[in-house]
GUBA-642704 format. One line per 2 residues: number of its first residue (from 1); their letters; for each residue x, y, z of N, C-alpha, C, CB. Coordinates in nm, 3 decimals. Atoms other than C-alpha are relative to their C-alpha. Glycine has a CB too. Example, Ala and Ser with C-alpha at 12.3 -4.5 7.8 and 13.67 -1.06 7.14 Angstrom:
2
1) as) 0.089 -0.119 0.000 1.230 -0.450 0.780 0.090 0.120 0.000 -0.099 0.003 0.125; -0.082 -0.119 -0.006 1.367 -0.106 0.714 -0.077 0.109 0.073 0.041 0.046 -0.142;
% end
This chain:
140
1) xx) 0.029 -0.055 -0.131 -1.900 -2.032 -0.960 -0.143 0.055 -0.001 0.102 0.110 0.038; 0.131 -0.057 0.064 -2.242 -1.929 -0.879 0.050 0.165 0.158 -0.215 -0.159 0.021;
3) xx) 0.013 -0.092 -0.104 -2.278 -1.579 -0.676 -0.058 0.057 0.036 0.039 0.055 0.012; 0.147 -0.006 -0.079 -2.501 -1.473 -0.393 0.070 0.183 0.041 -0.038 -0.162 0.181;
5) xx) -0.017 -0.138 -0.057 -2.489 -1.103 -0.237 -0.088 -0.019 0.199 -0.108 0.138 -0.143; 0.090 -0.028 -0.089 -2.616 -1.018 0.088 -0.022 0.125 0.062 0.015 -0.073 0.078;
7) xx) 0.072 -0.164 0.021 -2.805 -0.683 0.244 0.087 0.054 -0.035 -0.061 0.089 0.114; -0.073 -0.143 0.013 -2.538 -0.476 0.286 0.141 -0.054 -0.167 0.109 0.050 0.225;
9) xx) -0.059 0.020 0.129 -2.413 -0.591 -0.077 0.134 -0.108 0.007 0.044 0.149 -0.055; -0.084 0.116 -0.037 -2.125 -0.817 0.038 0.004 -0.120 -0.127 -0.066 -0.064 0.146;
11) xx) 0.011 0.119 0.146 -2.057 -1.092 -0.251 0.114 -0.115 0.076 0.081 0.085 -0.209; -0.061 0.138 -0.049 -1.962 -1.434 -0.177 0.005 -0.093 -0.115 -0.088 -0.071 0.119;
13) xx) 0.015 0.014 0.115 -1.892 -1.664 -0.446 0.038 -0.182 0.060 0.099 0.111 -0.116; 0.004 0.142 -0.074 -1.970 -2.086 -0.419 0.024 -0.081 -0.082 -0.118 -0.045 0.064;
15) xx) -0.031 0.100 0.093 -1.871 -2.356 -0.589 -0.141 -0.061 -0.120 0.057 -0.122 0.105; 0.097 0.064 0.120 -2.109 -2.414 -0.939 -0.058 -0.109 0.028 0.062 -0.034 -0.122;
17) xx) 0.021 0.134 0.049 -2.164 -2.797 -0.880 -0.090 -0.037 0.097 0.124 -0.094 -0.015; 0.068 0.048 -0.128 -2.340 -2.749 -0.531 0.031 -0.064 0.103 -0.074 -0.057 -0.017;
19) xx) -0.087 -0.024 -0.081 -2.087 -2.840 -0.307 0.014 0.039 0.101 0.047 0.038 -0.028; 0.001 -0.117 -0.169 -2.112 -2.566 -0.056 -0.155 0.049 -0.050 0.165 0.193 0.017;
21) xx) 0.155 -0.051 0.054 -2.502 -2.506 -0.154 -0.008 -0.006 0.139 -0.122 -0.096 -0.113; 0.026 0.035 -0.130 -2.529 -2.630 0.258 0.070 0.153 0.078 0.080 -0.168 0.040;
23) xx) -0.046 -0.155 -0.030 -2.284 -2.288 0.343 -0.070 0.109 -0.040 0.120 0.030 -0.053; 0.041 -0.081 0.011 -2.496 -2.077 0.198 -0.145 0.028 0.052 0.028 0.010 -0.095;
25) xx) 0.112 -0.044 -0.141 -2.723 -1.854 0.461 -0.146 0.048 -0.079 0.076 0.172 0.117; 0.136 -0.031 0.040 -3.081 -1.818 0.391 0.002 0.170 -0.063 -0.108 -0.023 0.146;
27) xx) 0.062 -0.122 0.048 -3.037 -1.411 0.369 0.090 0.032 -0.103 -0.021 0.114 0.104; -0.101 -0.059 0.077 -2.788 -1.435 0.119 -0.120 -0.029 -0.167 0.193 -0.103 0.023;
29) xx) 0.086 -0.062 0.135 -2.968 -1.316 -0.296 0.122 -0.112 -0.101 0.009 0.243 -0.034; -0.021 0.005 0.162 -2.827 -1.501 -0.648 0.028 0.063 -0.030 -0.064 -0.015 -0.083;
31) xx) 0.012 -0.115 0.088 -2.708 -1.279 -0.876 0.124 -0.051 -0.112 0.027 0.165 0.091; -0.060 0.117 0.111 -2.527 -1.328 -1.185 0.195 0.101 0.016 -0.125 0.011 -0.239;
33) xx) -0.163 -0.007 0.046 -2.091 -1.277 -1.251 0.003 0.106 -0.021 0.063 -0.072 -0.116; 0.015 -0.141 0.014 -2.192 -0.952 -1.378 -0.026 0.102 0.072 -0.062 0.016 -0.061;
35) xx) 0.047 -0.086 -0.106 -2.356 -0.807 -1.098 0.127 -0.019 0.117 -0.167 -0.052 0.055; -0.109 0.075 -0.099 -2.070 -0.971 -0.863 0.091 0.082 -0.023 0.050 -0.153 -0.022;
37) xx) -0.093 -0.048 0.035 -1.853 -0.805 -1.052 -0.008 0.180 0.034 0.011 -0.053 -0.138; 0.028 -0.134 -0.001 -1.986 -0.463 -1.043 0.017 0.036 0.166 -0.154 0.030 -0.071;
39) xx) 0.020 0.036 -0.098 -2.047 -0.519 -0.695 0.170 0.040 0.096 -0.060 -0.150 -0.028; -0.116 0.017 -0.122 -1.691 -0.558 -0.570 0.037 0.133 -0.080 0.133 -0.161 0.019;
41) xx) -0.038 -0.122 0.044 -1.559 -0.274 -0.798 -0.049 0.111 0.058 -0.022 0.009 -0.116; 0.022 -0.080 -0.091 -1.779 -0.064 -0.618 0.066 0.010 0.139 -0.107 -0.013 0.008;
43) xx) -0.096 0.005 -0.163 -1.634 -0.166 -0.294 0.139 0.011 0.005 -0.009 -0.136 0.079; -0.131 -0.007 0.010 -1.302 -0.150 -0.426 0.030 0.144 -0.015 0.050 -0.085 -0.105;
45) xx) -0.032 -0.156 0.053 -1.358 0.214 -0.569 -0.015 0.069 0.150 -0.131 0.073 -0.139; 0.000 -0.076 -0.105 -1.486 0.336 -0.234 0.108 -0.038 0.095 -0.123 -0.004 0.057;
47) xx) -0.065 -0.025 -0.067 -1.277 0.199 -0.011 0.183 0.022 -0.029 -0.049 -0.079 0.072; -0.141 -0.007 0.010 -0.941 0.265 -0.217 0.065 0.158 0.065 0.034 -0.025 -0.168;
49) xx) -0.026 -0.122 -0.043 -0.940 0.617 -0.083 0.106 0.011 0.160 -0.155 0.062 0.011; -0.030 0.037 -0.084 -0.869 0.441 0.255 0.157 -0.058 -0.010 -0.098 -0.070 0.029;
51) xx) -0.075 0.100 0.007 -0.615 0.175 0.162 0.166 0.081 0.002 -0.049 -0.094 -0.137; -0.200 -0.038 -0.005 -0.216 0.226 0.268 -0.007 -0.107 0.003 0.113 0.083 0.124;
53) xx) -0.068 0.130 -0.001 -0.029 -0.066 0.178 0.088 -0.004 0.083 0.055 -0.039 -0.110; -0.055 0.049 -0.040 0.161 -0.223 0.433 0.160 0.016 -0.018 -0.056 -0.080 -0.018;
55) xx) -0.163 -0.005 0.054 0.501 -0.223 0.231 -0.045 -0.001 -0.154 0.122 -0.156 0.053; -0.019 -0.064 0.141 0.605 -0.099 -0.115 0.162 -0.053 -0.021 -0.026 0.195 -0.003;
57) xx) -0.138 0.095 0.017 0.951 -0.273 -0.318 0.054 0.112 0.000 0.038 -0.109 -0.130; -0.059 -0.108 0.009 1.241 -0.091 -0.299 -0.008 0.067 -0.139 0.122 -0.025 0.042;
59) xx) 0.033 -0.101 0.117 1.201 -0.014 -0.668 -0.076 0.093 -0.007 -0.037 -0.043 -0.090; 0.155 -0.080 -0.032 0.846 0.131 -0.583 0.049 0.160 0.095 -0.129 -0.135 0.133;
61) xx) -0.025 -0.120 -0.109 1.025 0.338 -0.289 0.075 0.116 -0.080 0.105 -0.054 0.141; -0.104 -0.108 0.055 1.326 0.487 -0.435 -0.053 0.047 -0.145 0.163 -0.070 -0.013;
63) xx) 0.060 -0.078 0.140 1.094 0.581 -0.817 -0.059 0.095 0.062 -0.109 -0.077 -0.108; 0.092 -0.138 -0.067 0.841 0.791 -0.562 0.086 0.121 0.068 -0.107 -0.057 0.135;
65) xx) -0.109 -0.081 -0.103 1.105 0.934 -0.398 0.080 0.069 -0.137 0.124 -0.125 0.127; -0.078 -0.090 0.071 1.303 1.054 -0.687 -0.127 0.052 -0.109 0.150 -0.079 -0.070;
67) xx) 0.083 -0.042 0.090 0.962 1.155 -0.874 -0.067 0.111 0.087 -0.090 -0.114 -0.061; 0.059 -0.074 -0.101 0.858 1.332 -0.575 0.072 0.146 -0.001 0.014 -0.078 0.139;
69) xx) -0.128 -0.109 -0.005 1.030 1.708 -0.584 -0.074 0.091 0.084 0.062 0.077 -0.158; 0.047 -0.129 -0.128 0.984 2.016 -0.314 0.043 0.069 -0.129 0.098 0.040 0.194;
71) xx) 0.055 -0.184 0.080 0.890 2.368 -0.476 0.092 0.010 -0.039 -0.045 0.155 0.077; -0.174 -0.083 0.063 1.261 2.427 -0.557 0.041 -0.123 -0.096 0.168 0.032 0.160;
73) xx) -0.027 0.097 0.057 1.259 2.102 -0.755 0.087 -0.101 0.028 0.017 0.032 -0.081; -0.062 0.101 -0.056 1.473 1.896 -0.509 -0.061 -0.126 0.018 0.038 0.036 0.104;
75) xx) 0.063 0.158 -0.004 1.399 1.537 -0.566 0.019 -0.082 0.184 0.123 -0.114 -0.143; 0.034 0.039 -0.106 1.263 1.389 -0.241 0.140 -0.095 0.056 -0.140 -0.068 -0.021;
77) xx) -0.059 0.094 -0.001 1.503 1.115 -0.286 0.141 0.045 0.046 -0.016 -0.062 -0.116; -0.082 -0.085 -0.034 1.801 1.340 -0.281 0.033 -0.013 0.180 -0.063 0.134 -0.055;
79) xx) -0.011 -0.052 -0.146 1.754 1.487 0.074 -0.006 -0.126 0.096 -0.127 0.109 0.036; 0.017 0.133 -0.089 1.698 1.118 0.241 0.155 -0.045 -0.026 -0.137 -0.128 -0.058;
81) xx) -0.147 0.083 0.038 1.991 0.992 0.051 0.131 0.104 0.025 0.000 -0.053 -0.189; -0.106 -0.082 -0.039 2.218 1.245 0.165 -0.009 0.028 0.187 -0.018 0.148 -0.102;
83) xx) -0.016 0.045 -0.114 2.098 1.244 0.494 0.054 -0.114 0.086 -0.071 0.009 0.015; -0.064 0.176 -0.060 2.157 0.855 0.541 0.128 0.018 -0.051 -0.077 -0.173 -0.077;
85) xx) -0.203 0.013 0.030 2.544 0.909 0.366 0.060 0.062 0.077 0.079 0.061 -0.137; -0.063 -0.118 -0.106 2.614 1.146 0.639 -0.003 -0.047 0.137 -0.087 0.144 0.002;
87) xx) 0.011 0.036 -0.138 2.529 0.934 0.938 0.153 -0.072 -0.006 -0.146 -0.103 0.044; -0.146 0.097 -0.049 2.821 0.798 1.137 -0.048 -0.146 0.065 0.103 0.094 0.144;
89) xx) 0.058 0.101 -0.071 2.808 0.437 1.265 0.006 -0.019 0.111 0.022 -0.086 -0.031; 0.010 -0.010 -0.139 2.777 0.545 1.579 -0.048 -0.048 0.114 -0.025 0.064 0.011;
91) xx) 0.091 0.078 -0.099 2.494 0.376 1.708 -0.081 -0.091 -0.082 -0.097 0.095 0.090; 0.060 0.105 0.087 2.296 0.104 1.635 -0.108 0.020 -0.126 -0.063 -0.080 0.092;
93) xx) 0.124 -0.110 0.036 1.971 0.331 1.500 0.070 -0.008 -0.115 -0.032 0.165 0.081; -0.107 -0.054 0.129 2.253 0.460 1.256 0.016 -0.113 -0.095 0.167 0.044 0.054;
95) xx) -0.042 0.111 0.041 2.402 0.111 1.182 -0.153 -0.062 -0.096 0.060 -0.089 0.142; 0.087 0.061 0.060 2.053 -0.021 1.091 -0.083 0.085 -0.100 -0.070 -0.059 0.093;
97) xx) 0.029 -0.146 0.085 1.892 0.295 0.902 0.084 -0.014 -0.119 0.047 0.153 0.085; -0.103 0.022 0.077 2.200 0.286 0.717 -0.008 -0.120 -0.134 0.099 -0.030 0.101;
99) xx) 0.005 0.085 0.116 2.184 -0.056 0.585 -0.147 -0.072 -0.072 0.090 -0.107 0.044; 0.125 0.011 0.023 1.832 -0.073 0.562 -0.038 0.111 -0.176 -0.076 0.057 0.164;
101) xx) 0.022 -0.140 0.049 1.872 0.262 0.334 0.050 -0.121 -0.133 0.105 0.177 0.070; -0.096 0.056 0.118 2.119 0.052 0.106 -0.024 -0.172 -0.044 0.172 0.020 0.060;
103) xx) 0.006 0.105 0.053 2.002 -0.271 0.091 -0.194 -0.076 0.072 0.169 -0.082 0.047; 0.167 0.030 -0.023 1.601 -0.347 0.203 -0.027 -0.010 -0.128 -0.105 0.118 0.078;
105) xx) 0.052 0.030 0.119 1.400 -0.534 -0.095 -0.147 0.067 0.035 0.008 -0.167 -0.040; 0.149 -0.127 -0.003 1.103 -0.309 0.042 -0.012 0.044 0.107 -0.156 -0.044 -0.029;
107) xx) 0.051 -0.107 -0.081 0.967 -0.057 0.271 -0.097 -0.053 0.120 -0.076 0.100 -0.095; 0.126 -0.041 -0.060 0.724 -0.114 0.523 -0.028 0.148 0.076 -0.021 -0.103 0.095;
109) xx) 0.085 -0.131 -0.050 0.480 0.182 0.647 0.071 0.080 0.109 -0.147 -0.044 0.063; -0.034 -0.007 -0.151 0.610 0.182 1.031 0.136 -0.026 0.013 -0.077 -0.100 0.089;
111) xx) -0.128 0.066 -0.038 0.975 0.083 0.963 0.060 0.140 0.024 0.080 -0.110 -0.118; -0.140 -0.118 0.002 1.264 0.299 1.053 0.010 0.129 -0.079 0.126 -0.066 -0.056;
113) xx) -0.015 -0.127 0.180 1.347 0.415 0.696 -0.089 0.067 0.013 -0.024 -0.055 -0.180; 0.111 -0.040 0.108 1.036 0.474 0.616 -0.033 0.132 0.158 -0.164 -0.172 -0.069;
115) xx) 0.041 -0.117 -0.081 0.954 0.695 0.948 0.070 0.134 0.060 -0.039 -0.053 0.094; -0.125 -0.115 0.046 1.307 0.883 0.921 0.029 0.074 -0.067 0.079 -0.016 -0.024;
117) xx) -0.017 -0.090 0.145 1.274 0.985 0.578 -0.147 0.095 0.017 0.000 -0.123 -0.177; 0.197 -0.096 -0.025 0.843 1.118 0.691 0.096 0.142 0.101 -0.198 -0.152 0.175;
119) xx) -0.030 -0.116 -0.105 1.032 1.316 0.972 0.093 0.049 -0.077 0.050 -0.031 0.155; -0.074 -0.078 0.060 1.310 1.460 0.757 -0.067 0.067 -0.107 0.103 -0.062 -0.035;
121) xx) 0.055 -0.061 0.083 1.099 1.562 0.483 -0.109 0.102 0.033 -0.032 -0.083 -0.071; 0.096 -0.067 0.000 0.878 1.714 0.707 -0.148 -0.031 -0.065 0.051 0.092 -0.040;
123) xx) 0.139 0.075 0.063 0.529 1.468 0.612 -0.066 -0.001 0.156 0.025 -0.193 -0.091; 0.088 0.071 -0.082 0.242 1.455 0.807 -0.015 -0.154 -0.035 -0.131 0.068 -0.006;
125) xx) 0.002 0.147 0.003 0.111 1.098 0.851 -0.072 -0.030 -0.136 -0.078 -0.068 0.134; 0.033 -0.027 0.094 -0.146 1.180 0.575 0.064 -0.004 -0.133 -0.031 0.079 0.029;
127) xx) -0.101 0.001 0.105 0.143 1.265 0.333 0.076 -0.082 -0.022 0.068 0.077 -0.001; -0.070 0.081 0.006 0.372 1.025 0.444 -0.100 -0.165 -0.107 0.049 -0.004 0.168;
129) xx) 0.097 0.118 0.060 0.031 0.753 0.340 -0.003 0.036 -0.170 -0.183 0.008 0.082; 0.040 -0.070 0.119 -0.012 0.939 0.012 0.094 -0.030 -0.107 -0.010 0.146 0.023;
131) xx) -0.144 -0.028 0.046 0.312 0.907 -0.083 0.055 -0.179 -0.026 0.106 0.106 0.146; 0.008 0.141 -0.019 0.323 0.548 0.006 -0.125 -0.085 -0.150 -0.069 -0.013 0.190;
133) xx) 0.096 0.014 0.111 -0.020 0.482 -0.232 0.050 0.049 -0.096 -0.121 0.052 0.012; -0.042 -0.018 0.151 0.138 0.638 -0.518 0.089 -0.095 -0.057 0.065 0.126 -0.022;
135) xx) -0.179 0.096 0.024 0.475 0.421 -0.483 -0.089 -0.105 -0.049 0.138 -0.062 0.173; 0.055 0.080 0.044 0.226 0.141 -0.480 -0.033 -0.029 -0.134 -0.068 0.004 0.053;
137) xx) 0.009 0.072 0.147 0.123 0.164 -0.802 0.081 0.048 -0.089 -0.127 0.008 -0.067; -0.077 -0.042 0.093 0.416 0.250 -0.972 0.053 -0.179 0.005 0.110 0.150 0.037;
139) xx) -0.084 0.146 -0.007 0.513 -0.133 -1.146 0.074 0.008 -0.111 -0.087 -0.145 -0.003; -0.107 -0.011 0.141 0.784 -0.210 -1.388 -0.099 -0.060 -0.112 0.170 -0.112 0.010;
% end
């Protein structure tokens, strides 16, 4: 691969053999694998501060959640999971919450679960994200 940068540091990376030599824009710089590299790591370090993932596996969910504890040492996980065993199937909300609680292979950000368990625990959106980024990188 050969790789070019451009002003605002941006890295693009083109096929070695010359290939796409015709795609590449006059204001774009050369630079070598090393610099490319450094390059995105920077952009990766700054903007990870930003980054909420989308969805997290249920393994990911339910480890943050029982690693997570309030001041009195009640595991986060606890108080969700006792809330959802207590609903009746009363309504649909319930019905789906429910089996979402007990059987979802992951989380997303905006789902149900995931914005039932922020409001029961008492999370800002902040916390609720925070909380989410940690799960993320918890892998087996």
């Amino acid at each position: 691969m050969k790789y070019y940068k451009n002003g605002s540091d941006q890295v693009f990376a083109y096929e070695a053999d010359g290939s796409q030599d015709e795609f590449i824009p006059d204001d774009q710089i050369l630079i070598s694998e090393k610099v490319a590299q450094e390059l995105i790591k920077k952009m990766l370090d700054a903007n990870y501060g930003e980054f909420v993932p989308d969805s997290v596996s249920r393994f990911q969910m339910i480890s943050i959640l029982k690693i997570t504890k309030f001041e009195d040492g009640t595991p986060m996980f606890q108080v969700v999971d006792e809330y959802i065993k207590s609903l009746h199937d009363e309504t649909d909300e319930n019905i789906i919450l429910k089996t979402a609680w007990e059987t979802a292979m992951s989380f997303n950000r905006d789902s149900l679960p995931v914005l039932t368990a922020q409001r029961l625990l008492g999370l800002t959106d902040a916390q609720a994200d925070e909380i989410f980024k940690k799960a993320y990188e918890i892998t087996t």
